[in-house]
N, C-alpha and C positions, 0 to 999 in steps of 0.2 A: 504494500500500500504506500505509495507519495502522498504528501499534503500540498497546499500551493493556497497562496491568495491571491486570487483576483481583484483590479480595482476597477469597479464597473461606474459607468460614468451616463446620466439620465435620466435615473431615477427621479420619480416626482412624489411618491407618495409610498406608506409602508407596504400596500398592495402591489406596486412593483416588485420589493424585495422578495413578497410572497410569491408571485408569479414566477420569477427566477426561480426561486428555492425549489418550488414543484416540481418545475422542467426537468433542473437538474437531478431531482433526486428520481425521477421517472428512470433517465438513464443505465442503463445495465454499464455496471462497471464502480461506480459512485457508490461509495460507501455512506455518504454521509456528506451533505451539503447546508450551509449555513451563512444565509445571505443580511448584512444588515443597513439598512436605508440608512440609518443615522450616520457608520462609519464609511458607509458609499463601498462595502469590503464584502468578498465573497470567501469564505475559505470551505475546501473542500477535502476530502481524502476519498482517493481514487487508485483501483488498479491499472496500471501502466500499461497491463498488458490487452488490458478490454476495452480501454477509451482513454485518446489520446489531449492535450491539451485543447491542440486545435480545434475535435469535436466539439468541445465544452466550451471554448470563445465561442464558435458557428452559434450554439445552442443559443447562448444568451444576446449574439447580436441582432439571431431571426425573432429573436423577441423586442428586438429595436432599442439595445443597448448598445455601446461601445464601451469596450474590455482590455487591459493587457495584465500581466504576469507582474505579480509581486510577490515572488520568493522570500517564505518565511525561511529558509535556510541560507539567503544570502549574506554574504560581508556587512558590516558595519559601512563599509565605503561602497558599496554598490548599493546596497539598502538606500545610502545617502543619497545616491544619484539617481535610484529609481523617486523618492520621496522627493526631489528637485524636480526632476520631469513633473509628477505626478503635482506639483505645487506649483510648477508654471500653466499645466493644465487648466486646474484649479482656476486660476487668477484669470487665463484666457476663458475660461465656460463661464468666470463671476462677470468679467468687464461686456463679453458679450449677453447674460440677461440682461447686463445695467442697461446699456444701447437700446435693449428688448423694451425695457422699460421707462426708458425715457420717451423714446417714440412714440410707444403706444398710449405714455401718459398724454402727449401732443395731441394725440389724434383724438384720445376722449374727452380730454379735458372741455372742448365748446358743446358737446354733448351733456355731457355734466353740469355744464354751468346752466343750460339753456333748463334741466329737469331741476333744478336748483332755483332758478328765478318761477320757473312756473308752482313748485312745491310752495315757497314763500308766500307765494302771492294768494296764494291760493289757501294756506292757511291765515294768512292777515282779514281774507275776506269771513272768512269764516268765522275767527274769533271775535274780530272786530267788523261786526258788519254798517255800524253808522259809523263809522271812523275814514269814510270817503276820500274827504279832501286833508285829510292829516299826513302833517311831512311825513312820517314811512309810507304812508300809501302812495305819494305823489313820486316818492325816488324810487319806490317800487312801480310804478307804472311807466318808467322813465326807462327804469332797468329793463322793462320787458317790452319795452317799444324798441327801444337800440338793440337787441338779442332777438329781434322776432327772425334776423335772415338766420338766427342758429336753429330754429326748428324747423327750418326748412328739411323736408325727406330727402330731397336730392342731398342735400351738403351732409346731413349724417351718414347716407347711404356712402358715398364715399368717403365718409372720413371713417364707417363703421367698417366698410369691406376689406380693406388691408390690415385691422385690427383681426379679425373673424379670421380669416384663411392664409395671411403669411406669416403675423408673431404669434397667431396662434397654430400654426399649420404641425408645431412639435404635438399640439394636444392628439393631434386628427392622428397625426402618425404613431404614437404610439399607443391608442387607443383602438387602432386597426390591427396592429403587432398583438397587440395583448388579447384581443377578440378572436384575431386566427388560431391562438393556440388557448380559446376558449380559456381566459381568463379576463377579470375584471376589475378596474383600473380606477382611481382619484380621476386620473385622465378621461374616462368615460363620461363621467358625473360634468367634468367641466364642456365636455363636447354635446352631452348633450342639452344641459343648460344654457349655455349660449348659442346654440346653434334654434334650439325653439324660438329662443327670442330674436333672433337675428332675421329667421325665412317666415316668422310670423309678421313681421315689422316690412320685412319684403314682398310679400304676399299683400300686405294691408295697403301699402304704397302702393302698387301699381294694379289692383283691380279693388281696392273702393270706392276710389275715383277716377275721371281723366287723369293716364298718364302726363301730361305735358299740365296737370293742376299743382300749382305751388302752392305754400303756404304751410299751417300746422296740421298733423293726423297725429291720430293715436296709435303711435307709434314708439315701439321698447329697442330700437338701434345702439342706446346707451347703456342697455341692461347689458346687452354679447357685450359692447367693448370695455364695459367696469369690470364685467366679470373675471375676462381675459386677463384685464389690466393688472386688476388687484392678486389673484392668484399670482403672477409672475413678481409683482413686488412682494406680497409673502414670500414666494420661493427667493425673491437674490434677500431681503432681511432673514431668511432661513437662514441660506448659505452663508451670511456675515456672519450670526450669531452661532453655527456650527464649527468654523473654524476654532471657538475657546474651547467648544469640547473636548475638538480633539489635538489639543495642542501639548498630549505631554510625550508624543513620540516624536514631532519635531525638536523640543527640547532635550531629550535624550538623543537624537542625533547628534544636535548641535556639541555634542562633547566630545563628540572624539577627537583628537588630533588628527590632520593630514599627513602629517610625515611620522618618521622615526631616523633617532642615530642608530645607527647597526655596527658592528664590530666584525668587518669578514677577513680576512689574508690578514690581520693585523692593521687593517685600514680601518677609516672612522667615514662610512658612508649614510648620504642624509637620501631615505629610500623612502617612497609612498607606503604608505602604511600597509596596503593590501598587498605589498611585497614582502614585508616579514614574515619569518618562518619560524617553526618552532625550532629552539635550544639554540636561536640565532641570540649573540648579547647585545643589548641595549643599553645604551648612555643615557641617562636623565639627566639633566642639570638644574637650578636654581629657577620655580617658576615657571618651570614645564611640564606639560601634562603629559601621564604613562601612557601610549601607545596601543599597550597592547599588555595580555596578564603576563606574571611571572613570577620568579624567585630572586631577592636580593642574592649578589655574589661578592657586593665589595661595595661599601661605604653605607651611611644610613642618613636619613633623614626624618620629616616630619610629613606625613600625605594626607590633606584634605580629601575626606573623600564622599562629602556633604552630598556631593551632586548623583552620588548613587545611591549612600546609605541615609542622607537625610541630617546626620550629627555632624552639628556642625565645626567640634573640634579637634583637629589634625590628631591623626595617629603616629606615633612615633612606629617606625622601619627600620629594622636592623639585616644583618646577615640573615639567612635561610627566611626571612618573613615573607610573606605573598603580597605585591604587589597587585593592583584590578586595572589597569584601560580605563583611560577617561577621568580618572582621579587626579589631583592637582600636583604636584611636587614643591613644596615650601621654598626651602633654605636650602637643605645639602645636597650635596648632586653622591649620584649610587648607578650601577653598572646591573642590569639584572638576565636573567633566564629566560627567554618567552616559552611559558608551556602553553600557553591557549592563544591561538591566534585568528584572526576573518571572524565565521561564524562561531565558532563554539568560544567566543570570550565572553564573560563575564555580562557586559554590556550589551553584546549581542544576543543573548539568550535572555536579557532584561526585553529588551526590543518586539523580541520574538513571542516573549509570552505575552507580555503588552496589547502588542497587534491580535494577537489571537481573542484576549483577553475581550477587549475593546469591540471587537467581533462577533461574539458569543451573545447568544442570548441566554435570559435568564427566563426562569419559569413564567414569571408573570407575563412577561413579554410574550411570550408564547399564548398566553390566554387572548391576548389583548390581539394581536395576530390573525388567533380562531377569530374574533368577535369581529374582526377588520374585513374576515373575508366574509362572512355573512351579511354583513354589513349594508355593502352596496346592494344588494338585489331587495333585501329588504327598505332602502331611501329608493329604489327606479321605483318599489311596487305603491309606498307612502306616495308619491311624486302621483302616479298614474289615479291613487285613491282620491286625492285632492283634486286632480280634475274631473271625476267623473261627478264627483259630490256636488263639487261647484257648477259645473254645467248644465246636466241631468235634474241634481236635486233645488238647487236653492236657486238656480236661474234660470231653471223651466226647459232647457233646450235654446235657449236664445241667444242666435248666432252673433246679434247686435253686441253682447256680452262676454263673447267667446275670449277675447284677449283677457279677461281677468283670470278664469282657471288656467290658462296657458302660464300668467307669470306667477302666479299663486303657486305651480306644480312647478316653477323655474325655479322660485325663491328654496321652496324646501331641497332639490337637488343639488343645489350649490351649497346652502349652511349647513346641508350635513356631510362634506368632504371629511373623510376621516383620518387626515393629515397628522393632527395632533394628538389622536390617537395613537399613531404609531411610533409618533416621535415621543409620546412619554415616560418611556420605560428605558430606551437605549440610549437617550441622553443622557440623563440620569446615571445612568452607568459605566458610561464613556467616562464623564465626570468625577462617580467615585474614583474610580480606578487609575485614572493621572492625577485623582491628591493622593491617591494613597503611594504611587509609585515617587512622588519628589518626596515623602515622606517616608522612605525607604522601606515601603512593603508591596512585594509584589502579589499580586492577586491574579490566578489563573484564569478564572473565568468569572462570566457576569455571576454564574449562579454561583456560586462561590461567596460572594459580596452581598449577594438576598441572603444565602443562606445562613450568615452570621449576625442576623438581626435576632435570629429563632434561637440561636446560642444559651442555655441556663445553666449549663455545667461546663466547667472548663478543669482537663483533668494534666495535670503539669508532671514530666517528666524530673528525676533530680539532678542528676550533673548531668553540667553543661547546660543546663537549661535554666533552671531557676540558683544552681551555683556556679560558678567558674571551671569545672571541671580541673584545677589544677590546686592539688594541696600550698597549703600554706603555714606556717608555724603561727601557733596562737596563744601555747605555755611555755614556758624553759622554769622548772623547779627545780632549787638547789636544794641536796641529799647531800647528809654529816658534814656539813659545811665545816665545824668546829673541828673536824679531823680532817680535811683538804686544803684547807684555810685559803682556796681558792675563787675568787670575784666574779662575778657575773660573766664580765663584758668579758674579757681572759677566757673563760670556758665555751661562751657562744665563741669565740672566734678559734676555738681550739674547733672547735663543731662544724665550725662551716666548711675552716681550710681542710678538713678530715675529708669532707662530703665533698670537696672541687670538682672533684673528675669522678665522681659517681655517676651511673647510668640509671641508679634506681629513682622513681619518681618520689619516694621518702628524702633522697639524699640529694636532690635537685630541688627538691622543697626548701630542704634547710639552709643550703647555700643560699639559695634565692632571696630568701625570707632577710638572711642576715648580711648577706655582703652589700646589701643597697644601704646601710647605715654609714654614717658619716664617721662611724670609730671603729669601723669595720680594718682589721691588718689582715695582710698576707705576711703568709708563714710556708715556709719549706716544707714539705710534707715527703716521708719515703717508707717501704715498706709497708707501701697500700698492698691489703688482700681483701676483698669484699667473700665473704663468706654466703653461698647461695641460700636465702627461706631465712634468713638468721641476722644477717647484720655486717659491720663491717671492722676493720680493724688494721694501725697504720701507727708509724712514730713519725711525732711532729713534735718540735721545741725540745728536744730530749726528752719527752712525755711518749708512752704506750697509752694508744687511745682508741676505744672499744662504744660504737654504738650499734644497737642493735635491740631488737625484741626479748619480751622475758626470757622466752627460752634461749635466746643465747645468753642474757645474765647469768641465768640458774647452770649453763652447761660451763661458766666460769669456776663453779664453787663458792659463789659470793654469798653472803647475807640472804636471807627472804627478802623480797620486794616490799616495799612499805604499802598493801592493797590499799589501806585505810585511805591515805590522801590522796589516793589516785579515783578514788569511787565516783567524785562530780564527773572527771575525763571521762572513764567509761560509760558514764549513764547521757551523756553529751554523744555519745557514739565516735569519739575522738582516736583516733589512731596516736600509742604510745609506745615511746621507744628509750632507751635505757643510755646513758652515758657513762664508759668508765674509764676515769686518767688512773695507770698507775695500778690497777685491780682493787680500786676503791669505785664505789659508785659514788657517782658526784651530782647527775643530776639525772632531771626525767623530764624530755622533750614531747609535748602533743602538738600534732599537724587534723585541720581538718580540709575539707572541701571549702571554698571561701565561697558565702553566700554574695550573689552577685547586690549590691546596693542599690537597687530600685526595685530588688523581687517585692518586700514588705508592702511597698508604695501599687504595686500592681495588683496583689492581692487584695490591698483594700479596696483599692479603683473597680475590681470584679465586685468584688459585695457589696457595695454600695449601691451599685448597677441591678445587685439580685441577682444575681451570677454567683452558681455554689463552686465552691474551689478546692483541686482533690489531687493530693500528691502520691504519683504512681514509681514506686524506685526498688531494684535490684536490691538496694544494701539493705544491712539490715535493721529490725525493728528499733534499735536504740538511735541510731545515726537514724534512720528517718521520722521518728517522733521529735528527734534534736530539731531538726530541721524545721518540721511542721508547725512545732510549737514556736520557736523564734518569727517563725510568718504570720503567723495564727490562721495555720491551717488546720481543721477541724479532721477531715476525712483522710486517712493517709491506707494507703495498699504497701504495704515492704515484703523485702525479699522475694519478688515476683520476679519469675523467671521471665524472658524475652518472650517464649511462645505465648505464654498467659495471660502478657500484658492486651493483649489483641480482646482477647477472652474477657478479661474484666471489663473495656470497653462496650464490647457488647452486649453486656449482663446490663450497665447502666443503662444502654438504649434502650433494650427490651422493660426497662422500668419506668419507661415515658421519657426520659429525660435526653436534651439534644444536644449531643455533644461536641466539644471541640479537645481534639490532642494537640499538647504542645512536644515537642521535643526534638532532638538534635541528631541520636545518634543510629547504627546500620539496623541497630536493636529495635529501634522505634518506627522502624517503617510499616511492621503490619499492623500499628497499634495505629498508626497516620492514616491509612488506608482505610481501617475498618470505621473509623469515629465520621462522624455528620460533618466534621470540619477538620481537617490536619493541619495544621500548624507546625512552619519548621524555624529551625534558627541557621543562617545562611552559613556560621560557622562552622556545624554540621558535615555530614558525611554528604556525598551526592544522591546515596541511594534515598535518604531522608528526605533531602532538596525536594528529588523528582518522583516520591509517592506523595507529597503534601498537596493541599489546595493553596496555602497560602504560605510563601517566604519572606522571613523577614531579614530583612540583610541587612540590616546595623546593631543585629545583637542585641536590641535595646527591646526589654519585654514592654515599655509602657507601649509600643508599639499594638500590643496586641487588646487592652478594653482601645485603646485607640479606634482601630481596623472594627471594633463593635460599633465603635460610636458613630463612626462612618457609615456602616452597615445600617445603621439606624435612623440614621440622616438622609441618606440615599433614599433607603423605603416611604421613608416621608415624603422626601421631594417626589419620587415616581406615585404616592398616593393622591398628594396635592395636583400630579402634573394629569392625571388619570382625571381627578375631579374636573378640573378648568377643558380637559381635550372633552368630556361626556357632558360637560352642563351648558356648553354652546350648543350644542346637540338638542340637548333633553329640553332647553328653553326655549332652542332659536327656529326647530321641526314645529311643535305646534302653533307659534304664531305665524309662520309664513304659512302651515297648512290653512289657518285663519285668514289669512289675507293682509295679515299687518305687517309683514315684513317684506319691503321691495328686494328683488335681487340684487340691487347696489349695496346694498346694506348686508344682505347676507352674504356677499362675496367678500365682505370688508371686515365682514364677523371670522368667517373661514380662515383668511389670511391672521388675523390679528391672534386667531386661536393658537398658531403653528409659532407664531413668534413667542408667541406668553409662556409655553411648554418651555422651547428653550432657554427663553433669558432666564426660566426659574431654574432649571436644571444649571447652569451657570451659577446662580446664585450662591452654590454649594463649595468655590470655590473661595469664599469670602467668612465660612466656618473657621474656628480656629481649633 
């Protein structure tokens, strides 16, 4: 199976996207297609060997689109360049509606004006019927003497006829396209709205009276050309107000660098980036951005890397660290490894899932979809009900009348365009999904984003996830002090220089811990042997020095261990280990897991929300009650094996509750897989990354009621955007079936609806 996205370019209405999507998915070969009006994006997954690309262009352009290929597996630099093409496209289809819509404003506008002094006047007479010779009656009869040659049928007629058939001639066309392959279009609705009022208005003109009779008729030539009009100014303030939505994969283009230094023969070559290779080395210098991923090999620095992960302050980089593409470079300049390069970098897979992301629909969408395609046959049938009622019933058959059910049935076909229906769900989404990606969490799909609104349980993995995964020293106890007569600092520094060149993650702790102090000495160290399951043991300063666990104490001959004051350690779940200078025990060092400093803050930020909070961890019961109670985590699962953890998860599902897993590690992936919401930490394993629905790449848990609260907000705006696209609908259908709503008005209602959807959907980008 191949995947591939298309950028298909035409679309007018969410009935479009559905038309496409059917076609395609009819296809033998097409696994699965998913077209979205709001992202203008087709992505597909198709076998290669049953149906070829070209097929699948043909398909969507006899449906009267125009298509080309936008590879989600492409480079970060081709990507750019199809997104260039694709953005001067853009700007050439916005400048020419503008044109579209200036013209045709031209052309209606004395038609407008002319329905506009007769409306006036005509209510002034009405309300005010002794108010004859009063100044507004006098400048209104003024206004309607000088504008009488604008109701002229001839000057409409031609200024309506190239409104009707050439800037609207897109409508005819793809309203034919969509009917041949027996589908049903926004586009429909507008063709056949304006066109009734257009050949009725022409009909009326030249056989109710002498052709060669000038003057005014009752005549709707201004309804076709508002109608047109307005639709096409909805659609180019659509397309203006579309561009915000989807402007966070242009921003994540805009980071990459164009070049790189490269390091080849011993030369220092400046190469376009899409020429780097992997284990090719790279120069950074002061203020430039990395290229491409890697591994530091010689020198470090400080790397902002705000523009992926969101945090906005610099990480220090040393030797063997992982460098990301597109990240900033501070102060020092550093020489690295490229292991990821083109597509498979970091950036590029942000990109990639993005675009897909942004693509995708989410459930409700889908509801809204079904409802869009039923939609239309139910406004033709409303449309046809209104004129039989009005002609038939309440106006007897009287032809003298006939042009009132005709616009009465025009009004309701045009105010219920279901425009804004389609666009209230995928903007909305488009939206979340670029704040949450500059706010360093990537979200795979729309449903992904709905689906974390339902969230009530959220069950946390423990190292690496809610701690540091990397011990730390957190006691150093001095033991017979008064027969050692030896000092603190002296002993930790006997301890560190011991542990230098240790491999074990106890003895990399303890260096760690101690040699970042400012009274930290080096000391000579020889006759290191590390003793395997046991401990280690070395002379340093003319001292014999022994650290290691009880059973290597006891396997010395030493004293009993002092249990008593070690009993907080143990009930702490703390890992202890034993120090001896000399075959005296001197002290007793405890290392834990470091809780990460915002876990506490996240925890309460879940409960507050109502959100129950449930710590799922291998170790055991001491060390994860440690942990849970420091959080004030109430529910905790220990010593759970990897297979089980999946297992628990779905114990909780099946007890109603919707769950989201957080976690990091190779371990946690069927527990990611099986839970309502996965959740990964970008630090994590790949296998983690890519079973998750949602990653978050700056390691920062507040990220996660965060991406809730998003979730939450999102659902809003798409409930709010849902209400405003169905109650121009639900309000604007019965008064025009009534007769009160002209179709200048309800095409003005249509347009205004498709804008309101989006600026709200935009609005979300102004949350904090």
């Amino acid at each position: 199976m191949e995947s591939v996205v298309l950028k298909v370019y035409g679309m007018t209405c969410t009935l479009c996207s559905i038309a496409i999507e059917s076609s395609l998915n009819s296809i033998d070969g097409i696994k699965n297609a998913s077209v979205s009006y709001a992202s203008e994006k087709a992505i597909l997954n198709y076998d290669k060997d049953k149906v070829s690309i070209d097929n699948i262009k043909s398909t969507i352009e006899k449906l009267g689109f125009s298509v080309f290929e936008n590879n989600l597996d492409s480079s970060c630099e081709k990507k750019g360049f199809i997104e260039n093409e694709d953005k001067k496209r853009r700007f050439s289809e916005l400048q020419k509606l503008k044109r579209l819509v200036i013209i045709s404003s031209i052309l209606t506008f004395p038609m407008l004006l002319a329905m506009i002094l007769g409306g006036i006047g005509f209510c002034h007479d009405y309300f005010f019927p002794g108010a004859r010779r009063s100044t507004v009656s006098l400048v209104l009869d003024y206004l309607r003497f000088k504008a009488r040659l604008l109701h002229d049928w001839r000057l409409q007629l031609v200024l309506a006829t190239p409104v009707q058939f050439i800037i609207g001639f897109k409508f005819y066309k793809s309203a034919f396209y969509a009917l041949r392959w027996k589908k049903v279009t926004m586009d429909l609705l507008v063709v056949l709205g304006s066109s009734a009022a257009y050949f009725y208005s022409l009909y009326t003109s030249i056989y109710d009276n002498n052709l060669l009779q000038s003057g005014m008729k009752n005549i709707y030539f201004e309804a076709s050309a508002v109608i047109i009009t307005f639709v096409l100014l909805g659609k180019y303030l659509e397309a203006l107000s579309r561009k915000k939505t989807s402007s966070a994969i242009e921003s994540l283009l805009s980071l990459r660098p164009k070049t790189a230094a490269v390091i080849r023969n011993m030369q220092e070559l400046e190469l376009p980036i899409d020429q780097v290779m992997v284990d090719d080395i790279v120069l950074v210098k002061p203020g430039e951005k990395i290229p491409v991923d890697g591994v530091i090999i010689e020198g470090s620095s400080a790397v902002d890397e705000s523009m992926l992960t969101g945090e906005s302050i610099p990480v220090d980089k040393n030797v063997n660290d992982y460098v990301t593409g597109a990240s900033l470079n501070t102060y020092g300049s550093f020489s690295f490894r490229a292991t990821k390069v083109g597509s498979d970098t970091l950036l590029a897979q942000i990109i990639k899932i993005t675009e897909e992301a942004q693509a995708s629909k989410a459930r409700i969408q889908k509801i809204a979809d079904r409802v869009s395609t039923f939609f239309i046959p139910a406004v033709i049938t409303m449309a046809v009900l209104t004129f039989l009622v009005w002609f038939f019933v309440i106006f007897d058959h009287s032809f003298f009348l006939i042009d009132k059910p005709i616009i009465y049935a025009v009004a309701v076909i045009v105010v219920s365009c279901p425009c804004a229906l389609g666009l209230a769900t995928p903007t909305a989404i488009m939206v979340g999904i670029g704040k949450a990606v500059r706010n360093g969490i990537l979200i795979k799909k729309g449903e992904d984003l709905e689906s974390a609104h339902k969230i009530n349980t959220v069950v946390f993995d423990k190292t690496g996830t809610l701690t540091t995964g990397k011990l730390s020293l957190t006691d150093f106890i001095i033991i017979n002090e008064d027969k050692h007569k030896l000092s603190k600092h002296y002993l930790l520094n006997l301890a560190a220089n011991v542990q230098k060149n240790s491999e074990h993650p106890i003895g990399k702790a303890i260096y760690d811990s101690v040699s970042v102090s400012r009274d930290f000495t080096k000391m000579t160290v020889s006759s290191f042997e590390a003793v395997p399951g046991k401990g280690i043991q070395a002379n340093i300063d003319r001292r014999q020095v022994k650290i290691g666990s009880a059973v290597f104490v006891n396997d010395k001959g030493l004293d009993e261990i002092p249990d008593d004051s070690l009993l907080p350690l143990y009930a702490q779940g703390k890992i202890v280990v034993f120090m001896i200078v000399d075959n005296l025990l001197c002290a007793v060092l405890a290392l834990t897991d470091v809780i990460k400093p915002n876990s506490r803050q996240v925890v309460l930020e879940l409960e507050k929300s109502g959100i129950e909070v449930v710590l799922l961890t291998g170790d055991g019961e001491k060390t994860a009650n440690s942990v849970a109670d420091s959080l004030g985590i109430k529910n905790v699962y220990a010593g759970v094996l990897p297979e089980s953890k999946s297992r628990i998860i779905a114990s909780l599902k099946s007890s109603g509750k919707v769950v989201a897993m957080v976690g990091d590690g190779i371990n946690d992936a069927p527990a990611l897989a099986t839970a309502d919401l996965g959740i990964s930490i970008h630090s994590g394993t790949d296998v983690a990354i890519e079973t998750a629905d949602i990653v978050i790449l700056n390691d920062n848990l507040m990220s996660i009621p965060f991406t809730i609260r998003l979730s939450r907000l999102t659902m809003k705006k798409i409930k709010q955007n849902l209400f405003w696209a169905l109650i121009y609908n639900t309000i604007g259908i019965p008064i025009a079936a009534t007769g009160h709503l002209s179709p200048v008005i309800a095409s003005a209602a249509m347009a205004l609806s498709s804008v309101s959807v989006i600026l709200n959907s935009v609005l979300l980008h102004r949350h904090k």
